[in-house]
C-alpha positions as CSV (number, residue, x, y, z in Angstrom):
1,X,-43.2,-74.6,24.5
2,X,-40.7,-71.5,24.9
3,X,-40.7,-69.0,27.4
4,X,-39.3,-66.2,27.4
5,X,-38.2,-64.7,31.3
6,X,-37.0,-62.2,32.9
7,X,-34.2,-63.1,34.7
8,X,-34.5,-59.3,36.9
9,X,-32.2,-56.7,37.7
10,X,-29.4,-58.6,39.4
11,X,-29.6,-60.2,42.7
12,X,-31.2,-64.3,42.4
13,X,-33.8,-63.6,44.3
14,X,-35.6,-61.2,42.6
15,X,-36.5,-63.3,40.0
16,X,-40.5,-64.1,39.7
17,X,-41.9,-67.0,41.6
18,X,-43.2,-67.9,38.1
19,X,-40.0,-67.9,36.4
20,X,-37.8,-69.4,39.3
21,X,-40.6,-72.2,38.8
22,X,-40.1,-72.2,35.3
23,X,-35.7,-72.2,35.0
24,X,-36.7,-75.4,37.4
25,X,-39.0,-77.0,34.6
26,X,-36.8,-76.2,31.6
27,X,-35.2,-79.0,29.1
28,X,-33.1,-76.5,27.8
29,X,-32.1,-72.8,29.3
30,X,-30.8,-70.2,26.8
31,X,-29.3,-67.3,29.2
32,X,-27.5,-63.6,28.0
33,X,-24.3,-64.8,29.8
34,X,-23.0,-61.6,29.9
35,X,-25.7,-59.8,31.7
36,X,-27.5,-62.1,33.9
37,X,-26.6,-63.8,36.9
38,X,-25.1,-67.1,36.6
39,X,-26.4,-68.3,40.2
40,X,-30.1,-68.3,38.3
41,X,-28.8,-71.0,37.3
42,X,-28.7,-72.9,40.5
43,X,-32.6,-73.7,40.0
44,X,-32.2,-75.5,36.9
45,X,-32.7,-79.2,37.2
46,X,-29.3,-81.8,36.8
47,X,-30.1,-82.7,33.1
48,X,-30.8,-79.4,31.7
49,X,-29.1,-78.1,28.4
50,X,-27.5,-74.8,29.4
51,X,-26.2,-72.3,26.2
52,X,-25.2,-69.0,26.9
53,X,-26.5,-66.7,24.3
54,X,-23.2,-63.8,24.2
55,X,-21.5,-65.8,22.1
56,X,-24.4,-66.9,20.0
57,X,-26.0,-65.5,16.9
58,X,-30.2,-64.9,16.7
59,X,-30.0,-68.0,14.0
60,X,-27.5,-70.1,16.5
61,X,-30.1,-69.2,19.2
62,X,-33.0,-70.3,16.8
63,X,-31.6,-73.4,15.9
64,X,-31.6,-74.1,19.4
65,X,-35.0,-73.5,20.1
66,X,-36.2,-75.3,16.9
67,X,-33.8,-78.8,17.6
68,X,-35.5,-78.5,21.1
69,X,-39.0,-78.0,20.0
70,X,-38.6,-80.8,17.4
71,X,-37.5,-82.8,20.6
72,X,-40.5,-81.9,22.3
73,X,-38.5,-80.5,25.1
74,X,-39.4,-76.8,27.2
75,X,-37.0,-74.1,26.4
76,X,-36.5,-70.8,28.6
77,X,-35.1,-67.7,27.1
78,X,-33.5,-66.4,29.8
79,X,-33.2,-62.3,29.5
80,X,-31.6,-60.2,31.9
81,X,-34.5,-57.6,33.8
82,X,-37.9,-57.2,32.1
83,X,-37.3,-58.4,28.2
84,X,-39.6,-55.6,27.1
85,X,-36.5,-53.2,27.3
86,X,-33.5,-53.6,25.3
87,X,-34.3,-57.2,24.7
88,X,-34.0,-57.8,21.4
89,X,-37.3,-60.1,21.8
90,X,-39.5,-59.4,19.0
91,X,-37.6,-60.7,16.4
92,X,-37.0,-64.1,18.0
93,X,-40.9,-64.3,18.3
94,X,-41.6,-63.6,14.7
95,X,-39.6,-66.7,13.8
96,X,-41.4,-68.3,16.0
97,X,-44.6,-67.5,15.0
98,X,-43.7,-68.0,11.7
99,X,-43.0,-71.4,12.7
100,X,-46.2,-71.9,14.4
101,X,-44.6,-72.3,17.7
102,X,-45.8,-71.7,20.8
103,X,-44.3,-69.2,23.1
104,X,-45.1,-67.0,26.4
105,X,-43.4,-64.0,28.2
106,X,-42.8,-64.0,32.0
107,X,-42.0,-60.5,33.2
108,X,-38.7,-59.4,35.2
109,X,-37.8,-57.0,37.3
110,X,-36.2,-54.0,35.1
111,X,-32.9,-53.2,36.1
112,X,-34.2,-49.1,36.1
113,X,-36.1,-50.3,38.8
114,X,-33.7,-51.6,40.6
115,X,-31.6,-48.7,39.8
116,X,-34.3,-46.8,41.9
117,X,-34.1,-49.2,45.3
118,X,-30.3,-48.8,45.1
119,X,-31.2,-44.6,45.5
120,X,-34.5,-45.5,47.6
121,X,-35.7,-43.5,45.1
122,X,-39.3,-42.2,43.6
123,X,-39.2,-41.7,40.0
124,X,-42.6,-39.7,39.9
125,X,-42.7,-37.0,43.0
126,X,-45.5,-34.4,43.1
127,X,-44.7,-31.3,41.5
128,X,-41.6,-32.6,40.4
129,X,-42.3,-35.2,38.0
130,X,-45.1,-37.1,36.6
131,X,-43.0,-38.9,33.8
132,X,-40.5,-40.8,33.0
133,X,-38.5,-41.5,29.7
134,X,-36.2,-44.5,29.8
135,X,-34.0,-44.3,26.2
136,X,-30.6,-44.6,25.1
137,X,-27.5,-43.1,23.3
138,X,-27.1,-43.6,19.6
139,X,-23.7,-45.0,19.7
140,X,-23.2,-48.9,17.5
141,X,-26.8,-49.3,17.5
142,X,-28.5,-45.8,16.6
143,X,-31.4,-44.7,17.7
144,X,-34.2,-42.8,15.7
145,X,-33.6,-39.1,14.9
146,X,-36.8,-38.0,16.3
147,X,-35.7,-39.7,20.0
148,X,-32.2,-37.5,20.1
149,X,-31.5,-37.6,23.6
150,X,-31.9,-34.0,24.2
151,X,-35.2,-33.6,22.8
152,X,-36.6,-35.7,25.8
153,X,-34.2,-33.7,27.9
154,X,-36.6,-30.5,26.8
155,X,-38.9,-32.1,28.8
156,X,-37.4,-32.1,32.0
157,X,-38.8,-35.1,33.1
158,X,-37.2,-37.7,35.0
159,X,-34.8,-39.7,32.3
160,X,-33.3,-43.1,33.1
161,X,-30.5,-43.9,30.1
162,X,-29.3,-47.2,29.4
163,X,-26.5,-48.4,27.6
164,X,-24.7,-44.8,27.7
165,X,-22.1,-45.2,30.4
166,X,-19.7,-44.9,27.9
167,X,-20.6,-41.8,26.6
168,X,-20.9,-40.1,28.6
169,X,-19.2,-37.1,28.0
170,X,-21.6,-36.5,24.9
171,X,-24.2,-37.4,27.2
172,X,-23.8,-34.5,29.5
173,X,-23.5,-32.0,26.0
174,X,-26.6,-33.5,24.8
175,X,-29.0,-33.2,28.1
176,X,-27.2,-29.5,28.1
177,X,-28.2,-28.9,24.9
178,X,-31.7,-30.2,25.5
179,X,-31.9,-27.4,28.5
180,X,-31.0,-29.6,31.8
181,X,-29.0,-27.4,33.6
182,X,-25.3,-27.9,34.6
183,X,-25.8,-28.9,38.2
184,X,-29.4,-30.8,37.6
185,X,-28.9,-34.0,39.7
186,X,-27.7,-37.0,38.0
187,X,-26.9,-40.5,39.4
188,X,-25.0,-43.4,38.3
189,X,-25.7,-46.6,39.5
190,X,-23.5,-49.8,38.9
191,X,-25.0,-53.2,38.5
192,X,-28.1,-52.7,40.7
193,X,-28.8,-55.1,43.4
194,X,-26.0,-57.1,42.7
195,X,-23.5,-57.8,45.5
196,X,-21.2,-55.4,44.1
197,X,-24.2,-52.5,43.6
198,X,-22.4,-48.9,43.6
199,X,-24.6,-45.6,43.5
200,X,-23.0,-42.3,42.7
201,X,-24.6,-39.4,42.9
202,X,-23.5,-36.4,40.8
203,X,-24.7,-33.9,38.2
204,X,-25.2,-33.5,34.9
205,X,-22.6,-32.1,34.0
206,X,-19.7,-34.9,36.4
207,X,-21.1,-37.5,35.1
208,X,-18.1,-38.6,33.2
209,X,-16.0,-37.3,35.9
210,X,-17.6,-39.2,38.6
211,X,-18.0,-42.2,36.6
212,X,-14.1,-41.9,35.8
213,X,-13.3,-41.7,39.5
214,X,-14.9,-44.6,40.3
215,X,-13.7,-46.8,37.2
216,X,-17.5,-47.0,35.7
217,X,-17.1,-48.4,32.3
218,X,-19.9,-50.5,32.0
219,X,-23.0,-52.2,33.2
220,X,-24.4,-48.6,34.5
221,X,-28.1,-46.8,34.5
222,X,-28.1,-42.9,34.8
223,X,-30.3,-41.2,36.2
224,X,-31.3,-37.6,35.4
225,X,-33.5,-35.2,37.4
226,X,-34.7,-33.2,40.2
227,X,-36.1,-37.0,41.6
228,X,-32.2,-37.6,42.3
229,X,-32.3,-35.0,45.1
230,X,-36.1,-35.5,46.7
231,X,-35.8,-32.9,48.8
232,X,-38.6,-30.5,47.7
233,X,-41.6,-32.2,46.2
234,X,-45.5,-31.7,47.3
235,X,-47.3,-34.0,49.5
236,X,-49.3,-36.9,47.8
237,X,-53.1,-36.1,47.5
238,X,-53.8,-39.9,47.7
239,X,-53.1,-39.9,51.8
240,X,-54.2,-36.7,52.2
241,X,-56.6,-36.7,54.9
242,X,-58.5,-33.4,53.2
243,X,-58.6,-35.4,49.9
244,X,-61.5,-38.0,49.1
245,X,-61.6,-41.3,47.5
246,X,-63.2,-43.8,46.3
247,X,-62.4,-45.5,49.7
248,X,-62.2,-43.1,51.7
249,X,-63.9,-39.4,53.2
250,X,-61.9,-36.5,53.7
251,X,-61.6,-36.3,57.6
252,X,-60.4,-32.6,57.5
């Protein structure tokens, strides 16, 4: 059996119960070395394989699988927050169903949520905004056409970006160009809920300013929005003691 886990955004503990239970059941643990923490590694037991997957190729990380499978051993594929984003997953399970080999997905903790405790931030305020578009910067890896970063940005909606930081002087042209204004508020945050977290906030148009003053290469969410700021927004209808529920009268 392989399962695929998400190791979360950063800190050990935030890992699931299921796949803190699981790193302790593997044969074999196949971890992105250069994104997830190394101390997950603590909960592995004393005879488990252990191959870091950065310097690895997807038929190197196959082959590993597959020997171990053959061996009728348990592999974990250890990805850094929730797999579903940036995880290059899919094609790993197409082999694998190709192969007719059994496989399961524990979710993580996305690293855009922590990226929100680091802020104590709400991503979706009332009257402010109801959505939010998590995407990327074409850069080595492009992205589609239709998903140019600043036809989201005509949106307005709240935008977490991954994989950008170092961009992101085009970054701040392309929200422009989308319509964000100049001094919409921005954030950056560094390595979320790790024990060297940083949060910066800033604008849309400092972000490669502020990121330069605080030697922010890499390893960095931005946030975009009037979220960032939180300080207009409408009261939620769902305490609201003039607003019914389900479970609940309104007692005004």
């Amino acid at each position: 059996m392989i399962h695929f886990v998400g190791a979360g955004c950063g800190a050990p503990d935030l890992i699931t119960v299921r796949g803190m239970n699981l790193l302790k059941e593997a044969d074999v643990i196949i971890y992105a070395g250069s994104l997830v923490n190394p101390q997950l590694l603590d909960y592995k037991k004393a005879s488990c394989e252990v191959c870091n997957s950065a310097v690895m190729t997807l038929e190197e990380v196959l082959e590993v699988m597959l020997r171990a499978e053959a061996e009728g051993k348990t592999t974990v594929r250890l990805h850094t927050g929730d797999p579903c984003l940036y995880g290059a997953i899919r094609e790993q399970m197409d082999v694998l169903e190709e192969k007719k080999i059994a496989y399961d997905y524990c979710p993580g903790v996305s690293s855009f949520c922590g990226a929100a405790s680091a802020l104590n931030l709400e991503y979706t305020l009332p009257d402010v905004s109801q959505s939010v578009v998590i995407t990327r910067m074409a850069g080595r890896t492009p992205v589609p056409e239709k998903e140019e970063i600043s036809t989201f940005a005509a949106h307005h909606a709240t935008m977490v970006i991954f994989l950008s930081t170092g961009m992101l002087d085009q970054l701040s042209e392309r929200l422009m160009a989308g319509g964000y204004e100049a001094d919409t508020p921005a954030a950056i945050v560094y390595k979320a809920t790790w024990e060297d977290e940083a949060a910066f906030v800033c604008t849309v148009s400092t972000l490669a300013e502020t990121a330069g003053r605080n030697q922010i290469t890499k390893t960095a969410l931005i946030i975009v929005g009037d979220v960032v700021e939180h300080s207009r927004y409408q009261r939620s209808e769902l305490y609201n003691p003039a607003f019914t529920t389900k479970f609940r009268k309104a007692k005004i």
